[in-house]
MOPAC internal coordinates of N, CA, C and O (Angstrom, degrees):
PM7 1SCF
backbone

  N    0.0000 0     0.00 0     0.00 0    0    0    0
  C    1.4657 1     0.00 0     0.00 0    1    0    0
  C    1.5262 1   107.55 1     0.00 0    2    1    0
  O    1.2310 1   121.89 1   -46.98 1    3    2    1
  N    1.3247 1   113.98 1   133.02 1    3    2    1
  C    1.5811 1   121.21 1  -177.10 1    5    3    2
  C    1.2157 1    98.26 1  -109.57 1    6    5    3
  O    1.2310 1   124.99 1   -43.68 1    7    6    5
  N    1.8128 1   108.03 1   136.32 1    7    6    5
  C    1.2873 1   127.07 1   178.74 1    9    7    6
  C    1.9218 1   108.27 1   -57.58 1   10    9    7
  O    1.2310 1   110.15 1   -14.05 1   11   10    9
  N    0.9304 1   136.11 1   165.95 1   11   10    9
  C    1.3229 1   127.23 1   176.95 1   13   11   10
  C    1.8333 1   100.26 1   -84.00 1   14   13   11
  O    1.2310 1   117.63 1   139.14 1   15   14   13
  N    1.2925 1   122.12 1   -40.86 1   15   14   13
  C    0.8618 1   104.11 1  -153.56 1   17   15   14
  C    1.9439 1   100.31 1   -92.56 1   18   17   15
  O    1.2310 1   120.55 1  -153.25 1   19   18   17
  N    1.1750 1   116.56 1    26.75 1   19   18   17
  C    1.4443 1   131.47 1   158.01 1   21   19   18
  C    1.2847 1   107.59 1  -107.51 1   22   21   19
  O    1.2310 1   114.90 1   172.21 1   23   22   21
  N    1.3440 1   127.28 1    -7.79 1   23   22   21
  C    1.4852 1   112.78 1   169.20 1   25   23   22
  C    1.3857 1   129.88 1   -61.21 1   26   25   23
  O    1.2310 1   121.72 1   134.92 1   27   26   25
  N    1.4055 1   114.32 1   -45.08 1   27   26   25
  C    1.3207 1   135.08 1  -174.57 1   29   27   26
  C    1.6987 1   111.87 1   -52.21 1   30   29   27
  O    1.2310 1   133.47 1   119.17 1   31   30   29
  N    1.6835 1    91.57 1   -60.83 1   31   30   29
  C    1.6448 1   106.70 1   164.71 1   33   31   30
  C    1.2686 1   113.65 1   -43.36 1   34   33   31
  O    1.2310 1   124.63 1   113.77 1   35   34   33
  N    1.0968 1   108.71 1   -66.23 1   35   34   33
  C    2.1701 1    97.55 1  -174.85 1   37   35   34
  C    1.0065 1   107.13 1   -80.11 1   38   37   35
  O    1.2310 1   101.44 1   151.18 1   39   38   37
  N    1.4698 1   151.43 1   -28.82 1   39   38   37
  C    1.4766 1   131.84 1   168.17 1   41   39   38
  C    1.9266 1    99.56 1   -50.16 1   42   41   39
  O    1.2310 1   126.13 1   120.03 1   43   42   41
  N    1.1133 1   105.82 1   -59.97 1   43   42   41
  C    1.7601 1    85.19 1  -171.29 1   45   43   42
  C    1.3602 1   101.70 1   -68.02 1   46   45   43
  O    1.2310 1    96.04 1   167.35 1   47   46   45
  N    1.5038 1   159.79 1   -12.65 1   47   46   45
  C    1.3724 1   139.51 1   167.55 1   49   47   46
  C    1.3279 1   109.86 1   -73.05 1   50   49   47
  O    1.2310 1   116.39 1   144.52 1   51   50   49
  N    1.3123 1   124.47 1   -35.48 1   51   50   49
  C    1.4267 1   109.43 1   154.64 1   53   51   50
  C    1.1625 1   143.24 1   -59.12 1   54   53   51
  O    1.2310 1   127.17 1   128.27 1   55   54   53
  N    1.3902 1   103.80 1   -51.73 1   55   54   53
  C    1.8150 1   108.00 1   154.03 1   57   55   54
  C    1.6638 1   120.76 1   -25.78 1   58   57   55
  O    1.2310 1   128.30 1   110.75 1   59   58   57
  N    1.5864 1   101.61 1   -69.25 1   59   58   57
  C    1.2222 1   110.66 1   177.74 1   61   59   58
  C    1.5419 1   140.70 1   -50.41 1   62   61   59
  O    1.2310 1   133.00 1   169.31 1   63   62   61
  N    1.7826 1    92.49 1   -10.69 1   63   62   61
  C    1.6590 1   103.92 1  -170.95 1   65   63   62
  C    1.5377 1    92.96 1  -105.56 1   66   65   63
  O    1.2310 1   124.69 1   155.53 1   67   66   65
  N    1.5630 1   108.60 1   -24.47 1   67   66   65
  C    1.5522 1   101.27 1  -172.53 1   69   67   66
  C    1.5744 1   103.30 1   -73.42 1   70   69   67
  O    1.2310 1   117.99 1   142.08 1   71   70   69
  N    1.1410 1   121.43 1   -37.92 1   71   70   69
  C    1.8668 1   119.75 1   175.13 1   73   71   70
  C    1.5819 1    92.85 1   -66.33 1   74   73   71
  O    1.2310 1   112.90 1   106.94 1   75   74   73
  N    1.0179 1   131.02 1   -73.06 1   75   74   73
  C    1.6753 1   106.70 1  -176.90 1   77   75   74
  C    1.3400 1   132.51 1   -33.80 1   78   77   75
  O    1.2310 1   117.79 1   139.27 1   79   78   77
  N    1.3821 1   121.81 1   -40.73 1   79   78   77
  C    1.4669 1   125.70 1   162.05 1   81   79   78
  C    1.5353 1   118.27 1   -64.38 1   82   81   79
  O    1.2310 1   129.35 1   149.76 1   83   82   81
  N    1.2493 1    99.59 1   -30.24 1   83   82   81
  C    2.0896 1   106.32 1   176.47 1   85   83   82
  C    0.9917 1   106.07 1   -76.49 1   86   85   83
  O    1.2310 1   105.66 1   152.65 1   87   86   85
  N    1.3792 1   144.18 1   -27.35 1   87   86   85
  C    1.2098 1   161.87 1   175.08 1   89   87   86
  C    2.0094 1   109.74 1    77.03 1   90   89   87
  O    1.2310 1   126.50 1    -8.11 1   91   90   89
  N    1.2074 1   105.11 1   171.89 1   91   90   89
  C    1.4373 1   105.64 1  -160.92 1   93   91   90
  C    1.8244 1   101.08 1   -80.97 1   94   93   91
  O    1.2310 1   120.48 1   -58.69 1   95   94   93
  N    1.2857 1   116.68 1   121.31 1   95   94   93
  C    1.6669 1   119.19 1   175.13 1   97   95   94
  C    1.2611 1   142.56 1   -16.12 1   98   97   95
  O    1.2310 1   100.43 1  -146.25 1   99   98   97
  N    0.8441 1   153.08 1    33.75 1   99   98   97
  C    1.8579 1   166.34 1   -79.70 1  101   99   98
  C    1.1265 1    88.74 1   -82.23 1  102  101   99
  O    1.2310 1   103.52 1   160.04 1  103  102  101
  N    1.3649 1   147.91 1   -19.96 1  103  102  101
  C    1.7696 1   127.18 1  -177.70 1  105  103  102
  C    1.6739 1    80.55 1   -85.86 1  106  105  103
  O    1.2310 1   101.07 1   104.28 1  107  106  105
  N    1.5750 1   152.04 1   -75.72 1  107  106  105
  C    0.7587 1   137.75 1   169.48 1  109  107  106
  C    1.4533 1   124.75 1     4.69 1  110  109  107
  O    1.2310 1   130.13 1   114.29 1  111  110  109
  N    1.5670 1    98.07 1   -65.71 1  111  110  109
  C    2.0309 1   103.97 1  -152.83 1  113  111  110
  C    2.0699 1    85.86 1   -50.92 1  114  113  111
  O    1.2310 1   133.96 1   119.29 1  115  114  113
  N    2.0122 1    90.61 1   -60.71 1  115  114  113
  C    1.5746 1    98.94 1  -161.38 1  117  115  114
  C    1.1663 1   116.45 1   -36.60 1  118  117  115
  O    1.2310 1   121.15 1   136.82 1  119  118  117
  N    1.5590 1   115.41 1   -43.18 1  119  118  117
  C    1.5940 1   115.58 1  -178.03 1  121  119  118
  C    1.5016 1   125.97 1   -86.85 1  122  121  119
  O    1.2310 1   129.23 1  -150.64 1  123  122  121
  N    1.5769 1    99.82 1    29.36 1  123  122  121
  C    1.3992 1   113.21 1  -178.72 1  125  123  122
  C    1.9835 1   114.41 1    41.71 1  126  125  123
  O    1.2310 1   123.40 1  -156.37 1  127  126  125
  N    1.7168 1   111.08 1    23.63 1  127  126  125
  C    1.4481 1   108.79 1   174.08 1  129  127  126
  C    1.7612 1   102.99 1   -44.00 1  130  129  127
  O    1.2310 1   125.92 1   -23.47 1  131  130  129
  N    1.1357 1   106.23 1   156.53 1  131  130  129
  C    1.3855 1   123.87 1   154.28 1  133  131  130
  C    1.5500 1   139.44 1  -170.97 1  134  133  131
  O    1.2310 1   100.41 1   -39.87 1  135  134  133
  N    1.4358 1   153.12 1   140.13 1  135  134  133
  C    1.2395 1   115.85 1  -154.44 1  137  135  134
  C    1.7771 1    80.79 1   162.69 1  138  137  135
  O    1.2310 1   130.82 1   -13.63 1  139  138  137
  N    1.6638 1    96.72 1   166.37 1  139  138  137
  C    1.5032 1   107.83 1   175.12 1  141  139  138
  C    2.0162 1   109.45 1  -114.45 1  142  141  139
  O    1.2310 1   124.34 1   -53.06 1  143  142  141
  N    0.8188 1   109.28 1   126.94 1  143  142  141
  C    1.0074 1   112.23 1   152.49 1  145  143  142
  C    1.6293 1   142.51 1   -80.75 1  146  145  143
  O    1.2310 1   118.14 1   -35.08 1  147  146  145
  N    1.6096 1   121.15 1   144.92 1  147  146  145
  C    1.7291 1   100.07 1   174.83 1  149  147  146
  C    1.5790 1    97.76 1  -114.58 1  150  149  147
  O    1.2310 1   125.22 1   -32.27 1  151  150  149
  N    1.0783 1   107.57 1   147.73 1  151  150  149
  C    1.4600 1   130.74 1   176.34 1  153  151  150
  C    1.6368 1   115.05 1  -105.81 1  154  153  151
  O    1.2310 1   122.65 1   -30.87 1  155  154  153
  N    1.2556 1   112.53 1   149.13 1  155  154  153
  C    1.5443 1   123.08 1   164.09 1  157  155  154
  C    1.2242 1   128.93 1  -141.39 1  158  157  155
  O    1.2310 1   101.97 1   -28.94 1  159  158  157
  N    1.2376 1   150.55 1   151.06 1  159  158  157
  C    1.2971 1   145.66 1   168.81 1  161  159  158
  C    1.2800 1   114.02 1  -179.96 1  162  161  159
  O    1.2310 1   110.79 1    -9.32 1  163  162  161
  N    1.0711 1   134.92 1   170.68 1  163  162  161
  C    1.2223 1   145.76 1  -173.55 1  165  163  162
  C    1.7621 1   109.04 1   -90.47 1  166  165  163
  O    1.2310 1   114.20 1     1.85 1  167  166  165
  N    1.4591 1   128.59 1  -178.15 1  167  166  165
  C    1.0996 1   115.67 1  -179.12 1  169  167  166
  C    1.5642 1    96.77 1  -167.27 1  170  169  167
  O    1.2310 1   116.87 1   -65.48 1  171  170  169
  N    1.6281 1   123.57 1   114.52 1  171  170  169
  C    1.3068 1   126.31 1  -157.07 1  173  171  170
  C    1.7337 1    87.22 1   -86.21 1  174  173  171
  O    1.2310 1   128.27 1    -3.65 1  175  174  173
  N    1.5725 1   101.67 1   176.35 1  175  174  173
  C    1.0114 1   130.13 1  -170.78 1  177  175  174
  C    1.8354 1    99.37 1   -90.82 1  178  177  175
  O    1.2310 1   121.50 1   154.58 1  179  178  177
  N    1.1376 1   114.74 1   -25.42 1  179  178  177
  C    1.5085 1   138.83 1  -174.91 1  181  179  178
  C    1.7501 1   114.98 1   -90.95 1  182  181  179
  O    1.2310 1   136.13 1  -179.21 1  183  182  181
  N    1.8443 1    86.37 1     0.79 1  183  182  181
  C    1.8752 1    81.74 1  -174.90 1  185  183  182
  C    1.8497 1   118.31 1    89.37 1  186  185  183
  O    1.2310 1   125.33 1   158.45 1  187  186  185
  N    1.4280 1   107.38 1   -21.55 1  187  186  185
  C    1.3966 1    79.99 1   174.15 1  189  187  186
  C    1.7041 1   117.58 1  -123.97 1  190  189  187
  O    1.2310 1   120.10 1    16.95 1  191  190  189
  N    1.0390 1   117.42 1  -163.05 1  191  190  189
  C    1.7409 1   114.07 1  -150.90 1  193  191  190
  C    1.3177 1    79.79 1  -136.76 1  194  193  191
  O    1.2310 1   138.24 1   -29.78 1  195  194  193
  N    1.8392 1    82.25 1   150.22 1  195  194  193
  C    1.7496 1   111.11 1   172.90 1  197  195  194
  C    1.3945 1   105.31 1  -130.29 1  198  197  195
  O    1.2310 1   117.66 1    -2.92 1  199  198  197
  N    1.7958 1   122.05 1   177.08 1  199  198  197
  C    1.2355 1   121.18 1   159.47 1  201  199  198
  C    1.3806 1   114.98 1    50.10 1  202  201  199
  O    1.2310 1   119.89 1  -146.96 1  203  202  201
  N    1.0908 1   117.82 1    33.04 1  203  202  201
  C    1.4268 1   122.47 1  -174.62 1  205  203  202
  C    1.9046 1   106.66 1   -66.47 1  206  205  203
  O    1.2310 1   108.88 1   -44.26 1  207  206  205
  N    1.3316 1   138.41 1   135.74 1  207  206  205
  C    1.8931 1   115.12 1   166.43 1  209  207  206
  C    1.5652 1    76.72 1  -156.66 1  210  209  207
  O    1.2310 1   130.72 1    18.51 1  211  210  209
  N    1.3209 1    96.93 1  -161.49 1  211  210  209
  C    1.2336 1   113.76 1  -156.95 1  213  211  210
  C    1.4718 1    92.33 1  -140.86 1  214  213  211
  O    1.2310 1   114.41 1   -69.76 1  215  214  213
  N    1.6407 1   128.20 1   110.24 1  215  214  213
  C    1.5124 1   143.96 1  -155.57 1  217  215  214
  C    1.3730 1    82.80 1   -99.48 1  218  217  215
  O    1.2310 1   105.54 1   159.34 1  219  218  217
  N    1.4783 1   144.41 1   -20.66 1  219  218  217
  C    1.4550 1   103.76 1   178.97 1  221  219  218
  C    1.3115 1    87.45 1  -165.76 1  222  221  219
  O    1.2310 1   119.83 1   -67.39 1  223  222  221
  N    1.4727 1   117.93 1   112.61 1  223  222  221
  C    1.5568 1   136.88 1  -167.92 1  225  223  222
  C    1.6876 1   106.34 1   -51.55 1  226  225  223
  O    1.2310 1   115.56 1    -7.51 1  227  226  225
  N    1.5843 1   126.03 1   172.49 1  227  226  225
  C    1.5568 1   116.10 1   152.56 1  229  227  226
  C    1.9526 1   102.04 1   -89.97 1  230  229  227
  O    1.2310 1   137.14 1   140.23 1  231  230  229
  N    1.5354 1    84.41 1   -39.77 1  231  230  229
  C    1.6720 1    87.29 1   175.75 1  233  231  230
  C    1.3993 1   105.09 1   117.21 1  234  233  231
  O    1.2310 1   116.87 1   166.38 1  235  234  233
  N    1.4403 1   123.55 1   -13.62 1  235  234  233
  C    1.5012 1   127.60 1   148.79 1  237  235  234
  C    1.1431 1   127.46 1   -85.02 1  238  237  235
  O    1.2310 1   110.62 1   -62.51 1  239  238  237
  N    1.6753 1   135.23 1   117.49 1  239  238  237
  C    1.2244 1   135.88 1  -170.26 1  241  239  238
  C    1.6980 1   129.55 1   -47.12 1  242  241  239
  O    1.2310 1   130.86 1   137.13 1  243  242  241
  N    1.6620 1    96.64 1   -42.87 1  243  242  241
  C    1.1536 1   114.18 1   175.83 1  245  243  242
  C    1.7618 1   108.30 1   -63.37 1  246  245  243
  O    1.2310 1   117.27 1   135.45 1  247  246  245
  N    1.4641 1   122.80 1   -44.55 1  247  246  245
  C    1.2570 1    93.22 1   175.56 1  249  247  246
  C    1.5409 1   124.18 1  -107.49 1  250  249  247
  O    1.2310 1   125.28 1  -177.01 1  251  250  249
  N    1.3299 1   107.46 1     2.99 1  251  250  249
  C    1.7004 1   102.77 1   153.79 1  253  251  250
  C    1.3637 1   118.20 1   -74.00 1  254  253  251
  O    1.2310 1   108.63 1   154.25 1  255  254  253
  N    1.1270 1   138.87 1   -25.75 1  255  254  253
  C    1.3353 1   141.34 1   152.82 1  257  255  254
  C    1.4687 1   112.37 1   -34.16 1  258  257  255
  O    1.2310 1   128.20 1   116.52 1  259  258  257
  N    1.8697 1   101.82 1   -63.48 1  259  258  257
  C    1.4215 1    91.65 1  -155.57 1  261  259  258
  C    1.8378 1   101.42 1   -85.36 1  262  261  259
  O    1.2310 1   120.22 1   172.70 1  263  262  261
  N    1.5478 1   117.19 1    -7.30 1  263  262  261
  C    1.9594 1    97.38 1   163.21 1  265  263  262
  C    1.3999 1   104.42 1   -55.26 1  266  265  263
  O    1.2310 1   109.64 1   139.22 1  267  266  265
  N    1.3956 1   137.04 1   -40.78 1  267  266  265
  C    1.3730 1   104.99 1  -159.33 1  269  267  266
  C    1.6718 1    99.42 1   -75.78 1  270  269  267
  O    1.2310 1   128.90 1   135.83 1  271  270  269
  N    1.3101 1   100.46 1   -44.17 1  271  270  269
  C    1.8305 1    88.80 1  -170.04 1  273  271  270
  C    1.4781 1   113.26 1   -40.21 1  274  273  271
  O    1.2310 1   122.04 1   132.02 1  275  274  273
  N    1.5899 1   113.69 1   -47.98 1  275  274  273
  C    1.4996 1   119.63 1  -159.58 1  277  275  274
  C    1.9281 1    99.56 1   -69.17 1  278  277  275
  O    1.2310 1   114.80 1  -176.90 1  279  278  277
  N    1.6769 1   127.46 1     3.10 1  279  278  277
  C    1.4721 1   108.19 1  -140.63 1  281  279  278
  C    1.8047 1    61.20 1  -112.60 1  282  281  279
  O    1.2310 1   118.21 1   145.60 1  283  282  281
  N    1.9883 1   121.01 1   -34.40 1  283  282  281
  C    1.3114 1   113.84 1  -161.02 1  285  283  282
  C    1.5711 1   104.66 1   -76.46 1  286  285  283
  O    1.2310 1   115.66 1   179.56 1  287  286  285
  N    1.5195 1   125.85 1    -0.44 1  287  286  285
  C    1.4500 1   121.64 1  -169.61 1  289  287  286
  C    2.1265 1    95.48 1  -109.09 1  290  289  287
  O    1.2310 1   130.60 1   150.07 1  291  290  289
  N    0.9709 1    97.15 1   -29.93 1  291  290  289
  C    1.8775 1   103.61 1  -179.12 1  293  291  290
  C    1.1959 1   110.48 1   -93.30 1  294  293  291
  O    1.2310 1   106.86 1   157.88 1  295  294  293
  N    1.3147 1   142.06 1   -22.12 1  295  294  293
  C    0.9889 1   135.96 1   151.92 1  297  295  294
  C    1.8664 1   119.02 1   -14.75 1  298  297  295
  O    1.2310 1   122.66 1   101.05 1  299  298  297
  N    1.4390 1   112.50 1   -78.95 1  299  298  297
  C    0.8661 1   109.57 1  -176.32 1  301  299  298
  C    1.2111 1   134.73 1   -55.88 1  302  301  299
  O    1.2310 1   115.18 1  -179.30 1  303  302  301
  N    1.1072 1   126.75 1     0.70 1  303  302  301
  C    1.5842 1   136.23 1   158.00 1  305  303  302
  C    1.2100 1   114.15 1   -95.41 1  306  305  303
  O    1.2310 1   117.55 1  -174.34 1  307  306  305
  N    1.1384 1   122.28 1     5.66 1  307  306  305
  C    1.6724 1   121.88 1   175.48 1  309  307  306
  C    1.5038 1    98.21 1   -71.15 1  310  309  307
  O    1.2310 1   130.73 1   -31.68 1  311  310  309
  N    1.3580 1    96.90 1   148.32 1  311  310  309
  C    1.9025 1   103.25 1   168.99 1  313  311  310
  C    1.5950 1   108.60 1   -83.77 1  314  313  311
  O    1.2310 1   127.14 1   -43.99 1  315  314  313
  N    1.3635 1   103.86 1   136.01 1  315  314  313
  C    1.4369 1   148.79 1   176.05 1  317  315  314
  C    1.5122 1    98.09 1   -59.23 1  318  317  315
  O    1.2310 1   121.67 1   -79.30 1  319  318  317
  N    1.7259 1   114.42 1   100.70 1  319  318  317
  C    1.6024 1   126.94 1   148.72 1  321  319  318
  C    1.3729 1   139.47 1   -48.16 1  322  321  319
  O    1.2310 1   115.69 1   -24.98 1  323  322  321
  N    1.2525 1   125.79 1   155.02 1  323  322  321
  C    1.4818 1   113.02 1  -163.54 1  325  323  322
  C    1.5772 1    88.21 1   -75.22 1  326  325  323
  O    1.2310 1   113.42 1   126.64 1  327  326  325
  N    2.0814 1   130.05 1   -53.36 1  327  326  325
  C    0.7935 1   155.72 1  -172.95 1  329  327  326
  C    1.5611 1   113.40 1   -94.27 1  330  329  327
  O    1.2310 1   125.35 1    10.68 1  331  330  329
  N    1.3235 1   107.32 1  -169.32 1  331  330  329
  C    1.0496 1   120.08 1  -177.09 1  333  331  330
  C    1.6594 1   107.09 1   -92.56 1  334  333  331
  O    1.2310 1   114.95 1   -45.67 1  335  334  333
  N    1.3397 1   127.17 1   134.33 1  335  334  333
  C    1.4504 1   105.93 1  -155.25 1  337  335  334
  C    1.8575 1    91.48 1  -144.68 1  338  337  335
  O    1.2310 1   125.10 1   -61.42 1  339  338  337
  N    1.5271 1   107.82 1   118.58 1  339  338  337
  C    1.4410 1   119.55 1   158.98 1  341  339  338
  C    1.7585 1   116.90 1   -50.09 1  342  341  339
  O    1.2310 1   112.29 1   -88.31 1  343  342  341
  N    1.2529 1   132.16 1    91.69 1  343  342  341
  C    0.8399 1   154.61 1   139.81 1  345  343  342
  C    1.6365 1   136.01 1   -20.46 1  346  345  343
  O    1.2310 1   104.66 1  -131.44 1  347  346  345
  N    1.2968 1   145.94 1    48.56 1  347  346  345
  C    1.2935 1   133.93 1  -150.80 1  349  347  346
  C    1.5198 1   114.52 1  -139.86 1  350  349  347
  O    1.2310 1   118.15 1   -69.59 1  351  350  349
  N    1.4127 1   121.13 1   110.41 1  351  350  349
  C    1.3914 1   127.17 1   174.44 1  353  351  350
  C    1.3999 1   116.27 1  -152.68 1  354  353  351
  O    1.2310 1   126.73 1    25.98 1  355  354  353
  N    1.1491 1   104.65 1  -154.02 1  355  354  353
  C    1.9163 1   109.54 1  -164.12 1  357  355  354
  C    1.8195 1   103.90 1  -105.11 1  358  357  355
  O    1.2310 1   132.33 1   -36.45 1  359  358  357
  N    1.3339 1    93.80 1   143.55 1  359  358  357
  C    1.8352 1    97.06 1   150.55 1  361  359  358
  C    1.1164 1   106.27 1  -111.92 1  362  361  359
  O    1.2310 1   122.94 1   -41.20 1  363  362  361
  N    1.3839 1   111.97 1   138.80 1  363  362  361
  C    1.7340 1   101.93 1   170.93 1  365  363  362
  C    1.7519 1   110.68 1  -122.89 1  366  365  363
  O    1.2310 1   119.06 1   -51.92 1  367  366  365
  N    0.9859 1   119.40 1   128.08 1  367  366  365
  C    1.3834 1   139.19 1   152.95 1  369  367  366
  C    1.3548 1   141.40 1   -60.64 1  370  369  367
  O    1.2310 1   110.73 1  -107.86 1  371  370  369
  N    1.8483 1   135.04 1    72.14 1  371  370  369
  C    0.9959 1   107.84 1  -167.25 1  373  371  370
  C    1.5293 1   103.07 1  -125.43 1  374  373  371
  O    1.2310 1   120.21 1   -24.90 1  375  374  373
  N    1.6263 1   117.20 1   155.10 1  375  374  373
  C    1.8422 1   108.24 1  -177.36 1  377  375  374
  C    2.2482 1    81.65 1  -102.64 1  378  377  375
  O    1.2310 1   139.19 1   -37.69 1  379  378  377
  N    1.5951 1    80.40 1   142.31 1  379  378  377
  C    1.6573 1    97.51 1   176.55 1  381  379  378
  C    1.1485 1   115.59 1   -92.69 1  382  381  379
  O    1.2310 1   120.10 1   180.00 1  383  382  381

């Protein structure tokens, strides 16, 4: 059983490892995009997510596009709520 207030934390370390393994968008890398995004959604007790959007764009297509894809592929490793649980943190984007 995961505390709620460790949920938040590992849903975004997962998030964050799943865009590292997807790697960063190549029209992105070239055009040096970069930027954070905020995310929201809900998070069932059953594992899956609703209402998913994006509360505060980066403002490049290529990588507001790809938070939602990367949130619909990591999702499923997120830990499982007792309830139904508001969901809300950052993606961040940076070229090294």
């Amino acid at each position: 059983i995961i505390n709620y207030s460790l949920i938040i934390p590992h849903v975004h370390r997962i998030t964050q490892n799943t865009l590292s393994r997807r790697g960063y968008p190549s029209v992105a890398q070239r055009t040096q995009q970069h930027g954070t995004a905020i995310v929201s959604f809900y998070l069932h007790p059953n594992g899956a997510i609703s209402q998913l959007r994006l509360k505060k764009r980066i403002g490049y297509a290529s990588l507001d596009d790809n938070t939602l894809r990367v949130i619909r592929v990591a999702y499923k490793d997120y830990p499982r709520p007792k309830t139904k649980t508001k969901i809300t943190f950052y993606v961040e984007y940076r070229l090294f």
